[in-house]
N, C-alpha and C positions, 0 to 999 in steps of 0.2 A: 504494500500500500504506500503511497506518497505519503509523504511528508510536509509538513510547514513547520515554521517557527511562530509561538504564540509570546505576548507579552513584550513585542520587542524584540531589537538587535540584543538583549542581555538576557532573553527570556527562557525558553526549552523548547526541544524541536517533537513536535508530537505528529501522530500521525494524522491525514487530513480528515479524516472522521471520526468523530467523537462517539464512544457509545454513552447512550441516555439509559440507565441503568435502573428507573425508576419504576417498572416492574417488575423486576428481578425482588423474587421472594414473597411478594403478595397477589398481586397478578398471574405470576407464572412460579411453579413451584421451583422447589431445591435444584431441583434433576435438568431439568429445563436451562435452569437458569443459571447452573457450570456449564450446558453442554452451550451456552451463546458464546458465555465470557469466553471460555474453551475456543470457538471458532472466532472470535474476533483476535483475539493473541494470535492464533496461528496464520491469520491471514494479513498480520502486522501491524493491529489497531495498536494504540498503546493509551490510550484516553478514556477514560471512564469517569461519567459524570454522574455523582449520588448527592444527596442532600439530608441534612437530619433529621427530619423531618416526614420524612415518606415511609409508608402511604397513610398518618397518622388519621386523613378520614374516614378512612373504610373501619365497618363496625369491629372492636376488638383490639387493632391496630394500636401500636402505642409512636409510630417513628422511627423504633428504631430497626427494623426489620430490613428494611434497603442496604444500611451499612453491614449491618450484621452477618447477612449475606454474601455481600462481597468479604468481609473480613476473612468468614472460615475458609473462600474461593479461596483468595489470597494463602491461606495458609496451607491448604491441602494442597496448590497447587507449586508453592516455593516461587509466589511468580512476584512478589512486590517490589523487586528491580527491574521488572520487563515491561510495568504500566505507570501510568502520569493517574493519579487519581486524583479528581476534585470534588470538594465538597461543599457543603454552602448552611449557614446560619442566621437564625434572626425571625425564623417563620413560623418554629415549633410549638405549638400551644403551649401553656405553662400548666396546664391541668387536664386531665386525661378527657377526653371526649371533647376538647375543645375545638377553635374555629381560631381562624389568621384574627380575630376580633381578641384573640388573646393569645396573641406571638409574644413570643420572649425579647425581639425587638433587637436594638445592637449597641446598649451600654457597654463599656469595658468589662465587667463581670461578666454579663451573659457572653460574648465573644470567647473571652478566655474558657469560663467553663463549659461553654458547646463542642469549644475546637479539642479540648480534653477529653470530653465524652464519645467525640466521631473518631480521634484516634483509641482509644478503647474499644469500642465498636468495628473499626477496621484493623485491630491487632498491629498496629504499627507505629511508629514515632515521627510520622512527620506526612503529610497530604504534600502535592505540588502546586494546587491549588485554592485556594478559603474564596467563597463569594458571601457578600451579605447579599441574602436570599430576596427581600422586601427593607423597604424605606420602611424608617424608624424617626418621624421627625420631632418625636418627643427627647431625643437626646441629642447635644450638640454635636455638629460634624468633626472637632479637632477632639473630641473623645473617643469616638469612632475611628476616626483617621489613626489617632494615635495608640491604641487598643491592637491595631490591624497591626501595624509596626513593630510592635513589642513581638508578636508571634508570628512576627517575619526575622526580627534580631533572635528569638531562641533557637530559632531552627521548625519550629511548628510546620511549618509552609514557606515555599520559592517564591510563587507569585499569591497577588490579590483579584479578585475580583468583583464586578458589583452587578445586581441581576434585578430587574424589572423595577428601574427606578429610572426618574425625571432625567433627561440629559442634563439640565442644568444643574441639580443637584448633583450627577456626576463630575461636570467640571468643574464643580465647589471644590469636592472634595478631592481632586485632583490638583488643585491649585494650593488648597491648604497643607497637602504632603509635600507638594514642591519646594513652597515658603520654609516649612519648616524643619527641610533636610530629613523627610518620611520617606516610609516606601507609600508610593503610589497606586492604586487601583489599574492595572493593564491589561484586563479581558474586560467585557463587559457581555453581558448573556442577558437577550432578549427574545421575544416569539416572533419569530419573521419567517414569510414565506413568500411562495412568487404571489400565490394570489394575496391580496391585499385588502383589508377591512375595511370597514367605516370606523372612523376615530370617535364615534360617538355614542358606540352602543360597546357593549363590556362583551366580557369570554363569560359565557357557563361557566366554565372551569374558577373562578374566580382568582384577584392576587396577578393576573397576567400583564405584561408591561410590551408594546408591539413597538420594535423598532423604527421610529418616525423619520420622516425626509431628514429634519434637523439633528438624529444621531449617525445617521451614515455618514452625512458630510461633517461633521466630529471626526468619526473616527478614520474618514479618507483623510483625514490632515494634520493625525498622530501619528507618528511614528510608531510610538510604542504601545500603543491599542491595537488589541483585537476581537473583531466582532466575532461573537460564537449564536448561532441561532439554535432555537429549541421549539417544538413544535412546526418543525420544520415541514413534515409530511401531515399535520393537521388531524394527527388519529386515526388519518383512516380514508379522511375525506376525499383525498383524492382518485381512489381506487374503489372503494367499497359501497354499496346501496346502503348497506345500513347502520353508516357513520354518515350521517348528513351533514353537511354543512352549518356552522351555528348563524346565526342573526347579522353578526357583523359583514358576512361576506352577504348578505342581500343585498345586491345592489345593481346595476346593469355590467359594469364592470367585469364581475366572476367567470358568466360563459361564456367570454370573449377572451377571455386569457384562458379559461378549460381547453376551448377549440381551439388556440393555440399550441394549446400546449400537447394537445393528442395530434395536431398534424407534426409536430417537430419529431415525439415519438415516433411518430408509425414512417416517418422518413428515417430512424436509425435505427430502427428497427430494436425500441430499447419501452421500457415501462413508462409512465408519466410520471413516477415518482423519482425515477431513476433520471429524469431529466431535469426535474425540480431541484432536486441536489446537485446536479453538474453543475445547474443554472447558480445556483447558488455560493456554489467552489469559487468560480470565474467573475463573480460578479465583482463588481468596485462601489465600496471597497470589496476587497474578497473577506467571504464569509465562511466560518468553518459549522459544517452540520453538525448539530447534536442527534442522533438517530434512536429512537426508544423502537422496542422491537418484543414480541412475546415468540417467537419461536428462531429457527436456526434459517429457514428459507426465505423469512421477514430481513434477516441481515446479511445472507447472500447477495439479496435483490440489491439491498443498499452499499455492499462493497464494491459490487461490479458499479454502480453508478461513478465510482472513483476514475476507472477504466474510460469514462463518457466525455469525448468532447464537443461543445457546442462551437460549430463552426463562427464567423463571426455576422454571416448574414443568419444565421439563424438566432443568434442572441441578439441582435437588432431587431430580426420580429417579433421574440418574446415581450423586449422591454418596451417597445413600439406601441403595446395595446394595452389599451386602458380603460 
């Protein structure tokens, strides 16, 4: 599998697709869910994205079943030098059966003790990546900033990242680590895909943050930013009858980029989700997929999309339709 560099020229070179790991363990059992990780290593992934958090809504569920997951993976498998793990805090309910109405948020306490707990949970000493999961604007940003730092100076975590928050709130807080000699936030992880919502009506899914005109052109003119997208293939949406589309894509826009998007397929003779990620890879800025998957043919589809190039008159009439 290719390669990129995330976080910058000083950052780590991961492979181009990320696996979205957020089924793995409650969605899809045990067995299942060695036998992905399993095929994403050997097919040269080395990225895997969990959160502390998941799937703490489902009944029963307390959070920490994702990492957990991956931990024993990690440990039966002796693989925790062969992958880039990241993880993400600030989202977790503070009381069992709760709602993001009562996240833990991202004071310097909660920070420190989440990032203690997810390594616990993944049997290891140290993540490559920390995202603050959700905006916290009850606590100040050079608390946060500076909270983030500390467990970048122990060795906690290499990079920082920040996930379904305001871009200007991002470049606060990228301003205030620069000012004050921190480490800085250099992934930032949003829901983006080719088809495009309305900014005006929310996700089902609730807590979701969609990468706006105004963070792409951010992040085309950092250097050391990189955009990682998630919900990339939209659950399902774009393939399946009975993953409909949610509310936000109502609009005339949608089947005009669908019909786009199956004629560009059916000329490469490639899936439409498998094009949606190419489109993705190549885009500008370039964007690296997050790919969440419940079986091993679900992440087939999407390695071979690695393999897919979109010529340049054909990514001109993708992006051409609106």
């Amino acid at each position: 599998m290719q390669r990129r560099r995330i976080g910058g020229p000083d950052g780590i070179e991961v492979s181009a697709l990320c696996l979205g790991a957020l089924a793995l363990g409650t969605y899809v059992d045990e067995k299942t869910s060695f036998a992905i990780l399993d095929r994403f290593t050997e097919a040269g992934g080395t990225l895997v994205d969990t959160a502390n958090n998941y799937c703490f809504w489902e009944p029963g569920r307390t959070g920490d079943e994702n990492e957990t997951t991956i931990g024993r993976w990690l440990a039966s498998r002796g693989a925790r030098d062969r992958v880039h793990i990241a993880t993400k805090a600030g989202a977790r309910p503070t009381r069992p059966g709760g709602t993001l109405d009562d996240a833990e948020g991202l004071s310097a306490s909660v920070l420190t003790d989440a990032m203690h707990g997810s390594l616990r949970r993944l049997g290891t000493d140290r993540v490559d990546l920390y995202y603050t999961h959700i905006e916290d604007r009850s606590v100040p940003l050079d608390e946060t900033v500076g909270a983030l730092d500390g467990l970048v100076r122990e060795g906690a975590t290499r990079l920082l990242g920040v996930s379904n928050h305001a871009t200007w709130r991002i470049e606060r807080a990228r301003s205030l680590a620069t000012a004050g000699g921190l480490t800085p936030y250099t992934c930032v992880q949003q829901r983006y895909s080719y088809l495009q919502p309305r900014f005006d009506v929310g996700f089902p899914e609730g807590g979701h943050t969609h990468a706006t005109p105004g963070l792409l052109d951010y992040v085309a003119h950092e250097e050391d930013l990189t955009l990682l997208a998630y919900a990339t293939l939209l659950f399902g949406g774009y393939s399946r009858p009975d993953k409909p589309l949610s509310e936000a894509y109502d609009h005339p826009g949608t089947p005009r980029r669908l019909a786009a998007l199956r004629e560009v397929a059916a000329e490469l003779g490639a899936s439409v989700n498998q094009v949606v990620l190419a489109w993705l890879s190549g885009a500008t800025p370039s964007v690296l997929p997050i790919v969440g998957v419940s079986s091993v043919a679900q992440l087939d589809e999407a390695i071979a999309a690695m393999d897919l190039t979109l010529s340049a008159e054909q990514r001109e009439r993708l992006n051409a339709v609106h």
